[in-house]
C-alpha positions in Angstrom: 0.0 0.0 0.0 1.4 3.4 -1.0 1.4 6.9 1.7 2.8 9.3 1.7 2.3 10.1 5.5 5.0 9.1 8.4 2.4 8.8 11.1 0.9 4.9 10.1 1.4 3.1 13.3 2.4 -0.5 12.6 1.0 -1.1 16.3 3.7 -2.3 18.1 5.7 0.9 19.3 2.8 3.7 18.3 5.7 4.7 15.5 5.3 3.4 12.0 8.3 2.6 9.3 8.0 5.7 7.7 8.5 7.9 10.6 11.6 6.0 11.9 13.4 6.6 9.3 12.4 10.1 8.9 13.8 10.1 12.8 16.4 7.9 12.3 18.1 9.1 8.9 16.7 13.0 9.3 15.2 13.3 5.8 12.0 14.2 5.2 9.8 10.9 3.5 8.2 11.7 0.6 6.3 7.5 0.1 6.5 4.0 1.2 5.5 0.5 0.6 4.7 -2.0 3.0 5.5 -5.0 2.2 5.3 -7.4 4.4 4.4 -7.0 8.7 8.2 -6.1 9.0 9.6 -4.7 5.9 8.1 -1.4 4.5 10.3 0.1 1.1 10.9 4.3 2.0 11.2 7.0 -0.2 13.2 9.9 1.3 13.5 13.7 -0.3 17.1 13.2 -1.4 15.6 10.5 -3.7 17.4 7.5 -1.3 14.8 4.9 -1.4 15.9 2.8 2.2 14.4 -0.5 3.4 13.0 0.0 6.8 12.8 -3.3 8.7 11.0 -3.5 12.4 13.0 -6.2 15.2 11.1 -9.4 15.6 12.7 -9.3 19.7 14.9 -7.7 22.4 18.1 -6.9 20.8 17.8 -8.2 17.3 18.2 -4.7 15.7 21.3 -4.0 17.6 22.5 -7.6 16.6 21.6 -7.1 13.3 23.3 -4.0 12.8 26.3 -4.6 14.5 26.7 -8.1 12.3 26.0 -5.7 8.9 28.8 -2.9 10.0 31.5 -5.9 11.2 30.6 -7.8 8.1 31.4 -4.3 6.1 34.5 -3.3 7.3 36.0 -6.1 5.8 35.6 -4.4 2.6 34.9 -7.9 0.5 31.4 -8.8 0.1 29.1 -6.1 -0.2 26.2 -5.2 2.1 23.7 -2.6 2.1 24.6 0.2 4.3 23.7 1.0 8.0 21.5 4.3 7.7 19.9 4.6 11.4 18.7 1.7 13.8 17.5 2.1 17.7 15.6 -0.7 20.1 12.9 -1.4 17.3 14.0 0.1 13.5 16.7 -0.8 11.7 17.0 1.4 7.8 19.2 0.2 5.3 20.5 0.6 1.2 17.4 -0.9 -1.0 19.4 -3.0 -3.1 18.0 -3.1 -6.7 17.5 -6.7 -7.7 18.9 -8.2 -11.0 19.7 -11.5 -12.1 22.0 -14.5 -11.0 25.0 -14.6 -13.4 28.1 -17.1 -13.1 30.2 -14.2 -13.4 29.4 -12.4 -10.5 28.4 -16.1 -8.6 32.6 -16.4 -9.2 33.2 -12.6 -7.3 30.7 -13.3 -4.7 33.1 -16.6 -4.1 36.2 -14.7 -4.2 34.5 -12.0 -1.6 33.2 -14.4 0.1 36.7 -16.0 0.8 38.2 -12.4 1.5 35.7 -12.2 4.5 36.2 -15.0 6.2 40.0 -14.3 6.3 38.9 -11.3 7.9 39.4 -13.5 10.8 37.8 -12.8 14.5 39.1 -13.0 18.1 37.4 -16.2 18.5 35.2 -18.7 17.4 31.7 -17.5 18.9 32.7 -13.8 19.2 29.8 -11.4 18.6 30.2 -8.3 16.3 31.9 -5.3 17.9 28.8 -3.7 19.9 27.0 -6.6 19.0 25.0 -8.6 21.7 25.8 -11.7 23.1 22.3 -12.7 23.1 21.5 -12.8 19.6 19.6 -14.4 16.7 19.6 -16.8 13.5 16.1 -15.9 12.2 14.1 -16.0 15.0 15.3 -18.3 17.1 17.8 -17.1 19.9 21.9 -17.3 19.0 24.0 -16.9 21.8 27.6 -16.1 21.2 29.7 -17.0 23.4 33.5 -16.9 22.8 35.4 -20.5 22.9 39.4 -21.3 21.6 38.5 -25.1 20.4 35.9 -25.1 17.2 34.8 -29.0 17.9 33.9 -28.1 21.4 31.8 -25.0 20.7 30.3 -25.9 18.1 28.7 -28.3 19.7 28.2 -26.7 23.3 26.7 -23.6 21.9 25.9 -24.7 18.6 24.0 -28.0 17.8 23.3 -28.8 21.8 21.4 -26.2 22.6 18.9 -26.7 20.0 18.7 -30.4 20.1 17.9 -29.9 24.1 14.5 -27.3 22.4 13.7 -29.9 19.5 13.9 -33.0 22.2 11.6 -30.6 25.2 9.5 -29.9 21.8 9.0 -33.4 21.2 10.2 -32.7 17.8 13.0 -34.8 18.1 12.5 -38.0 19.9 14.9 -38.8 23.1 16.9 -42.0 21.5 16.9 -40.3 18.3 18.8 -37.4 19.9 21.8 -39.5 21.0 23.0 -39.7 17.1 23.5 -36.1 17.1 25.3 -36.6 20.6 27.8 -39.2 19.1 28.4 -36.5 16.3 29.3 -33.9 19.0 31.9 -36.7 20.9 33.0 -37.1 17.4 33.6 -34.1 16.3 37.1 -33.3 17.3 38.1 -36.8 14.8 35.3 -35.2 12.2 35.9 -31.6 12.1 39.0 -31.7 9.7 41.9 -29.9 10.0 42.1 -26.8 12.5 41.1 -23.6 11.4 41.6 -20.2 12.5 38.2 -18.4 13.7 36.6 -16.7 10.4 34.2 -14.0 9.9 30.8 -15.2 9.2 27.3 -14.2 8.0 26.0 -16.7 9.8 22.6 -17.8 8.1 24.1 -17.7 4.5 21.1 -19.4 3.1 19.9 -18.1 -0.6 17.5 -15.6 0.9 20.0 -13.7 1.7 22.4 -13.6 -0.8 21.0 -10.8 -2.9 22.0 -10.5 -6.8 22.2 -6.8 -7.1 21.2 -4.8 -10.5 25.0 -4.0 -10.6 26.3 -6.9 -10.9 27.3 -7.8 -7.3 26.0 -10.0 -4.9 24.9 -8.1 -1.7 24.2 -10.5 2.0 21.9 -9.1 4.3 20.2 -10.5 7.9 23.5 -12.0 8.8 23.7 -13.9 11.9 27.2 -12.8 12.4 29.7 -14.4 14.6 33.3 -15.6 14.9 32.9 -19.4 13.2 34.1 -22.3 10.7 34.4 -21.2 7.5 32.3 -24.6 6.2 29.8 -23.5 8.2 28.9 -20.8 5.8 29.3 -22.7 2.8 27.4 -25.7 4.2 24.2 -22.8 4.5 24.9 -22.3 0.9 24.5 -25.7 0.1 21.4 -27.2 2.3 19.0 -24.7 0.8 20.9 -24.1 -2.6 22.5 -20.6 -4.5 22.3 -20.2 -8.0 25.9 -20.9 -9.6 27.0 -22.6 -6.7 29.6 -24.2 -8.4 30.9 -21.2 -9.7 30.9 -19.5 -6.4 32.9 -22.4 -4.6 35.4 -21.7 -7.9 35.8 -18.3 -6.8 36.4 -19.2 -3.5 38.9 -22.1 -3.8 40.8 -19.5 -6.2 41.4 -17.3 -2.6 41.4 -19.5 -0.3 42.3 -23.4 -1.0 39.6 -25.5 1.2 41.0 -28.2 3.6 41.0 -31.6 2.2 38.1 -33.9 2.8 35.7 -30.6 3.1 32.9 -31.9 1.2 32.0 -34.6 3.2 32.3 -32.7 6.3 29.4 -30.6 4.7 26.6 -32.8 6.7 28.5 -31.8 10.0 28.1 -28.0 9.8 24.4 -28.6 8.6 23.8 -30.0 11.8 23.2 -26.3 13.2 21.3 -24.5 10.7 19.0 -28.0 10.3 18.3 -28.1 14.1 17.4 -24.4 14.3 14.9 -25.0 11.6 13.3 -28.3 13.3 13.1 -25.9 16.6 11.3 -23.3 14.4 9.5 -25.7 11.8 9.1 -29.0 12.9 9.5 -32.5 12.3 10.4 -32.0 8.7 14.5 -30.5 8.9 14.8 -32.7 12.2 14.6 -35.7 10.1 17.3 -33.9 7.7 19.5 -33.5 11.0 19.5 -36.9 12.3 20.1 -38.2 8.4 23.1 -35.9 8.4 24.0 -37.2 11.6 24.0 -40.5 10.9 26.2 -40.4 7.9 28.6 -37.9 9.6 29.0 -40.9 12.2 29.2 -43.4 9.3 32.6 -42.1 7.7 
């Protein structure tokens, strides 16, 4: 629906889309679309058209922000820039869509490769100013900093949302103990060690953005300090156009450790369980399959 007015109330806060980012990036708004419950599209007077996005809980905004403007300084990938956020709004760049091209599939895999060598202090450190209560989606992400990947991944990665999948009944009790073997396992399964990487975090395909220009834009990271797998293993459970291509890019930065593809299934684990805690049975079935044929190798 288009307006031109600031004052539409989405009902949560008494302040609508369009008057936050009139408050937050102190332009006048001259239209917006709504288009969904938490995105609205904003026109401002200096013919910047933002996206205006409202938090979906305590501390996502600041999360998300944080994760966008740690993910930027790295200058590799590109992401849409940080125009205002507060407790509820976040405004960013609109990025014009275009289409998926295996030329730009190979510089998003270069990028991509660039950021995770951007390193962080540890595996599980939040963005600078970023929360350590935080989110993948909307289920909660907490990052907490650990030296050993094996071990954190699965004490604050896989663990905790096996524990909310089991409580759930989504995941019955003796099915959980495969995804416990995987977890003793995982030192003997994890490969080679790695140095903690800058992530996105919830690199699925909806959020890799082909812009109009030719390059690939990430947005709603769930960043943290992490595996580099981890991030191409999202890329692979729920597909990118040119895949191949992209992992040509990457390999042409930054060689992968032997053996990585069939450690693929391990750093699925996560992203599988926080879907069966947020859509059911469905992607838990997908987590103990990948389970069990991490623990058969």
């Amino acid at each position: 629906m288009q307006t031109n007015s600031p004052a539409a109330s989405d009902g949560t806060d008494g302040e609508g889309p369009a008057a936050a980012a009139a408050r937050l990036t102190g332009r006048a708004v001259t239209g917006e679309r709504r288009l969904s419950g938490a995105l609205t599209e904003v026109n401002l007077d200096d013919g910047l058209t933002v996206m205006v996005k409202r938090g979906d809980g305590p501390g996502s905004v600041r999360a998300e922000a944080a994760g966008l403007r740690w993910l930027a300084a790295a200058g590799t990938v590109r992401l849409p820039a940080v125009h205002g956020d507060d407790e509820h709004w976040l405004v960013v760049d609109l990025v014009p869509r275009g289409r998926p091209t295996a030329r730009a599939a190979v510089r998003f895999g270069r990028d991509l490769a660039a950021l995770h060598a951007a390193g962080a202090p540890a595996f599980g450190a939040p963005p600078p100013g970023g929360p350590v209560d935080a989110y993948i989606g909307r289920a909660p992400m907490r990052n907490v900093p650990g030296g050993d990947w094996p071990r954190w991944y699965a004490e604050h990665r896989v663990l905790p949302y096996l524990r909310r999948a089991v409580d759930a009944g989504t995941v019955r009790p003796a099915e959980a103990a495969d995804v416990e073997r995987v977890c003793e396992r995982l030192p003997g399964l994890a490969g080679p060690a790695e140095p903690p990487a800058r992530l996105h975090g919830d690199l699925w395909n909806g959020n890799v953005l082909w812009g109009g220009d030719g390059q690939v834009r990430l947005i709603d990271p769930a960043a943290h300090g992490g595996h580099r797998e981890t991030d191409l293993a999202m890329l692979h459970l729920f597909g990118c156009p040119h895949l191949e291509a992209v992992l040509d890019g990457y390999q042409q930065v930054a060689p992968l450790a032997e053996g990585w593809a069939g450690r693929v299934g391990v750093h699925q684990l996560f992203p599988l369980l926080v879907h069966a805690v947020l859509f059911g049975r469905g992607y838990a079935e997908q987590a103990l399959t990948a389970a069990r044929s991490a623990l058969s190798v």
